[in-house]
N, C-alpha and C positions, 0 to 999 in steps of 0.2 A: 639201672633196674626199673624205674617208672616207666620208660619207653619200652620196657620188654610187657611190663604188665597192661601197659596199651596195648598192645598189640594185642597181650593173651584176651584181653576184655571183647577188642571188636573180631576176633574172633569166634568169640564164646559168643557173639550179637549175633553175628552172620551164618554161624552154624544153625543159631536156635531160630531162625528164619522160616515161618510159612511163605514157604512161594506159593501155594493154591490160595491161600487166603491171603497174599498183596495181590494176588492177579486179580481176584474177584472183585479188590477196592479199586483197581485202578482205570482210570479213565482208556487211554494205551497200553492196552499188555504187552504189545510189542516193544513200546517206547520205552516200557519201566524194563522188561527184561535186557533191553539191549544196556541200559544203564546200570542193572543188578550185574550185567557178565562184566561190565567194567569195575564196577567196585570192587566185585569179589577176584576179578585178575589183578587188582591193582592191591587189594589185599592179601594174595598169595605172595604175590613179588615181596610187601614189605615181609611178611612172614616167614619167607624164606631168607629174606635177609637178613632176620632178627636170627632165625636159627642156625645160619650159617654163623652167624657172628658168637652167640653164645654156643655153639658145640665147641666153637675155636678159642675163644676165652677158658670152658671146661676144659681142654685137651692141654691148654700149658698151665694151669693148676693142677692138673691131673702129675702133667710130666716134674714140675715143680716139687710137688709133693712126692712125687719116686725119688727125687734127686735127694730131695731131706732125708728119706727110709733110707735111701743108699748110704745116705749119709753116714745117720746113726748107726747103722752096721758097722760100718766100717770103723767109726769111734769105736765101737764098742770092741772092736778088735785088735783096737790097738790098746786100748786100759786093760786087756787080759794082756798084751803082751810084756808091755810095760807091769802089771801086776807080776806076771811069773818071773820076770826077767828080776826085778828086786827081791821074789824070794829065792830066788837061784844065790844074788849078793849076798843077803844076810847071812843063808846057811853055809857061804863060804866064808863069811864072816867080817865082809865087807859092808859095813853095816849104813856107811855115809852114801854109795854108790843105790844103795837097795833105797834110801829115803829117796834120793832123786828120783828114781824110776816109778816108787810110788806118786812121787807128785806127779810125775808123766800121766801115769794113771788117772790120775783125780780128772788132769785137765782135759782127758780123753772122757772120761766118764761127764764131765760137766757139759763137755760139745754136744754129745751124743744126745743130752737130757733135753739141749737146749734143740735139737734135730726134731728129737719124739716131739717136743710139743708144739714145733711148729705144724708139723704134720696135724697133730689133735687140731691145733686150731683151723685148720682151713677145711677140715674134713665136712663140718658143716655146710662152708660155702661151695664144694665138690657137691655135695648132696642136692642142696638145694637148685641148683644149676641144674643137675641131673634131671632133676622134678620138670622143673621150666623146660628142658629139653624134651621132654617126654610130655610133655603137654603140648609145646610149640608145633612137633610131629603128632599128635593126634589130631588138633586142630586142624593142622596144613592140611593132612590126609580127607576131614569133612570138607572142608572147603572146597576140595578138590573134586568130590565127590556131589559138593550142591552145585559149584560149577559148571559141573558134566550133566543135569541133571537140568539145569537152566539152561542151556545152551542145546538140550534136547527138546524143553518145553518150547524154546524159540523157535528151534528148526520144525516142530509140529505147526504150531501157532500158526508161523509163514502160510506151510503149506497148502494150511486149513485152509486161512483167506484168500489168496491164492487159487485155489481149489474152485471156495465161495465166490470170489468175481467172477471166474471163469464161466460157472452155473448161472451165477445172475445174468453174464451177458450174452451165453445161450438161450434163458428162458424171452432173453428182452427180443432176441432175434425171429427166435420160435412165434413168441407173440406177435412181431409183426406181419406172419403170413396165417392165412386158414389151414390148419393142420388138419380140417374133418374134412372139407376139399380141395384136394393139391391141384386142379385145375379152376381154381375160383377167378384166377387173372385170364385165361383161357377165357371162361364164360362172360365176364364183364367185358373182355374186348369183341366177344360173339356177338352181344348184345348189341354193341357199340355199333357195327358193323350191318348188321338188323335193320337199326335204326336210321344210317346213311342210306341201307340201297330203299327203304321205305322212304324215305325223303325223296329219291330221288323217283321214285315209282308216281308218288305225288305230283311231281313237277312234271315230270313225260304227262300227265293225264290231265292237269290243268291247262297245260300248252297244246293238246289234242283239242279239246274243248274249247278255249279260245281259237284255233284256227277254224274250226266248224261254224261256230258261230260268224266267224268274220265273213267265210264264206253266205252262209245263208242269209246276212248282214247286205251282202253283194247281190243277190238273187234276189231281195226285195227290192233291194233300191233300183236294180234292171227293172222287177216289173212296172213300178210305181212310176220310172221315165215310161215306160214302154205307155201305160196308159196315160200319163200327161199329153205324150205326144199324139195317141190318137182322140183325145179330148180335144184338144188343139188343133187338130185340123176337123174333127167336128163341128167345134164352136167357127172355125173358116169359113164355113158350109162346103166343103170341098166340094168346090163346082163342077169339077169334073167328076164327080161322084165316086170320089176314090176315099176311104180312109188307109192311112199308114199304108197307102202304095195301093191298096188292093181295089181292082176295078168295082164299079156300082152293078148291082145285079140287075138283072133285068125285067122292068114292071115295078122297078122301085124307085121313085122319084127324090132328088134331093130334097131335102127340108125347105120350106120356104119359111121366107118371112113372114109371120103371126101364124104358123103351122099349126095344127092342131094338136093335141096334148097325145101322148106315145097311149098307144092304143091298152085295151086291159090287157092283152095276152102278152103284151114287151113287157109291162111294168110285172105282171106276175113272174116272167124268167127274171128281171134281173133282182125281184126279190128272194127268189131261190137259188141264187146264184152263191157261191161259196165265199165268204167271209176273206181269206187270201186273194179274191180275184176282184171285191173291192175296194176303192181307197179308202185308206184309212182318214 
């Protein structure tokens, strides 16, 4: 009996159970529900066991106690028989034979007494049992019912989160591109692209530049021999009256030694002579 009222007690716990208000203490909803469906499976089982066992204890008190009523009946049928049967003797006048069958009677009448109250007595503990029975199946039936009801909270729960990462790792995707321009990777690699053939625009015109220069680099250094060598054969006196190959004119004397100073109208051309066609 204490183990049946165990039962009935954590029962009576786990029916009067807020599951919105454990889920809202709990750190893991998921974790506490997945261990609330094992308590209360593991609560159902004992419950069922305890029911199975006390229906089946009340069924052979039950049958017990028919078998006593049958009993007494049938006592009771046999102290009328044995009662008629001795007044049948008497009035024939057999009066020793009619006492017998009265004492039959008695002892039929005494079984029967001792029948009825066995039955009275157990009828309480039928009753009670009954009660326990009928409490154990109400019980089982919530149980069964917070069970179902947990195990829907859990299959939402899942979903939810489930759901919820799915969206988180959507939004975290979404975030890593420009959503206001779907060709933003397009453009920065345009840009990129820009910026290469401008490089390279740069470098063709620096390298034009530099060969120009080299060039006109050559073209002074040409003329700057070109007049060394005809200074040089100047300062010679080209006796044969030639500079840089070209014959002496004529009526124009080579320079002599202690010559006179170049006349005004030489010195005026070669100071109006252009800045390139002097040495530097």
């Amino acid at each position: 009996m204490p183990a049946k009222q165990s039962i009935l007690g954590r029962i009576a716990q786990l029916t009067r159970a807020n599951i919105n208000a454990l889920l809202d203490q709990a750190e893991d909803p998921e974790k506490m529900l997945d261990q609330m469906i094992r308590d209360y499976t593991e609560s159902i089982r004992e419950a069922e066991t305890a029911v199975s066992q006390t229906i089946g204890n009340l069924r052979l008190m039950e049958r017990d106690q028919e078998e006593d009523r049958n009993a007494a009946a049938d006592w009771e049928r046999k102290a009328l028989a044995a009662s008629q049967r001795a007044d049948q003797l008497r009035a024939e006048g057999n009066a020793a034979e009619a006492d017998r069958f009265d004492s039959l009677a008695r002892v039929a009448i005494e079984r029967q007494m001792s029948a009825e109250e066995e039955i009275a007595s157990v009828q309480p503990t039928i009753d009670a049992q009954n009660q326990v029975v009928g409490q154990l199946r109400t019980g089982l039936d919530s149980m069964k019912g917070k069970l179902n009801e947990l195990r829907s909270k859990r299959d939402s729960l899942v979903a939810r989160s489930r759901a919820a990462e799915a969206q988180n790792r959507m939004s975290d995707a979404v975030g890593a591109i420009d959503v206001l321009d779907p060709t933003s990777e397009l453009s920065r690699f345009e840009e990129k692209v820009r910026r290469e053939e401008a490089r390279v625009i740069g470098r063709q015109e620096l390298a034009a530049n530099s060969i120009d220069q080299q060039f006109e680099s050559l073209e002074v250094q040409a003329r700057r021999l070109d007049v060394d060598d005809r200074l040089a054969a100047l300062k010679k006196g080209a006796g044969a009256g030639q500079i840089s190959g070209a014959p002496a004119r004529e009526g124009i004397e080579a320079p002599r030694s202690g010559a006179e100073p170049v006349d005004a109208e030489l010195e005026e051309s070669i100071e109006s002579a252009p800045e390139s066609g002097r040495e530097s």
